[in-house]
N, C-alpha and C positions, 0 to 999 in steps of 0.2 A: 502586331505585338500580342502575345497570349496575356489573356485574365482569367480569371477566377470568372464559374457563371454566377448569374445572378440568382437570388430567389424565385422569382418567374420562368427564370429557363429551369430551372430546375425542376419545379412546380410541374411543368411542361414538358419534361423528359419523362418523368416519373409516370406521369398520368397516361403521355404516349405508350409509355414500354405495359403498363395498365394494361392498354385496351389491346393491345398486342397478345397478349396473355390469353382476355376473354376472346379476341378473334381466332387465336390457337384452338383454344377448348371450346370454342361453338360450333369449330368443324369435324372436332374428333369422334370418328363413327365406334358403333360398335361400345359405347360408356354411358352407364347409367346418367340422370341429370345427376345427381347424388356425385357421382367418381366426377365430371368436369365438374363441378362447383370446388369440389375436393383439389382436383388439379388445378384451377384457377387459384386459388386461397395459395397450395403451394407454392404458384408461382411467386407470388406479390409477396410472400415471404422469404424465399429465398434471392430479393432482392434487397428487400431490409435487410438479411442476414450479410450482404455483401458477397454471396455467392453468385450473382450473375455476371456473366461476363461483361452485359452492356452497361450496368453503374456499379460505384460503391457500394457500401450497406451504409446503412444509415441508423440511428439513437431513436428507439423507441421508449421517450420518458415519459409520464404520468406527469402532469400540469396540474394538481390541483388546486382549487381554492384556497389563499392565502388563509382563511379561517376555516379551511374543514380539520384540520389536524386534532384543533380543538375543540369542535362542535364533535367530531368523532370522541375524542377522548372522553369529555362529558359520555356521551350516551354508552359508553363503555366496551365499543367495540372497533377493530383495527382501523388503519387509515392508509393510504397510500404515500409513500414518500416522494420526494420529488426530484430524489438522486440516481434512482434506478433505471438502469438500463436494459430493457425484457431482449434487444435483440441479440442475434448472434449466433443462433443454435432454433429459433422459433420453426422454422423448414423441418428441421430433424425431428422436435417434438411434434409435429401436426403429422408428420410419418410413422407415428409412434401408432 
C-alpha cells in the first residue's frame, strides 16, 4: 500500500540528489572552480524551484524568531516575515 514519505526519507532524498549534483560538477572538465560552484548552487536550486525531474520543489520560508520582528522594529530597521515563500523562480534569478 502507497504512503506519503516521511521527514527522514525526504531529509535523505534531498541530501542524496545533493551530492549527486556535486558528484556531477566535480567531474566536469574544462570549468572554472568559480563555473562548478556556480553550477552546483544552480542545481540545488532548481530543485527547490521544483524543476527537477527527480523531486518536487519545495517552500523556502524564513523562520524567524518569535521576537525579532519587534527587536527589529525598535532598532528601526526591516525584519523578515514569516509568510514568504523565496522559491520558485531562485534557478532563473542565479542565471541572471
Amino acid at each position: 500500500m502507497s504512503r506519503a514519505y516521511t521527514q527522514a526519507e525526504i531529509q535523505t532524498m534531498f541530501l542524496e540528489n545533493a551530492k549527486e549534483i556535486v558528484r556531477f560538477w566535480s567531474k566536469v572538465e574544462g570549468k572554472s572552480t568559480k563555473e562548478k560552484i556556480s553550477g552546483a548552487i544552480f542545481g540545488v536550486f532548481t530543485v527547490l524551484d521544483g524543476e527537477s525531474a527527480e523531486m518536487p520543489g519545495f517552500s523556502v520560508i524564513p523562520h524567524p524568531h518569535k521576537d525579532d520582528k519587534a527587536w527589529y522594529q525598535g532598532m528601526g530597521v526591516n525584519w523578515y516575515p514569516d509568510d514568504v515563500d523565496i522559491a520558485g523562480d531562485l534557478h532563473e534569478q542565479w542565471a541572471k
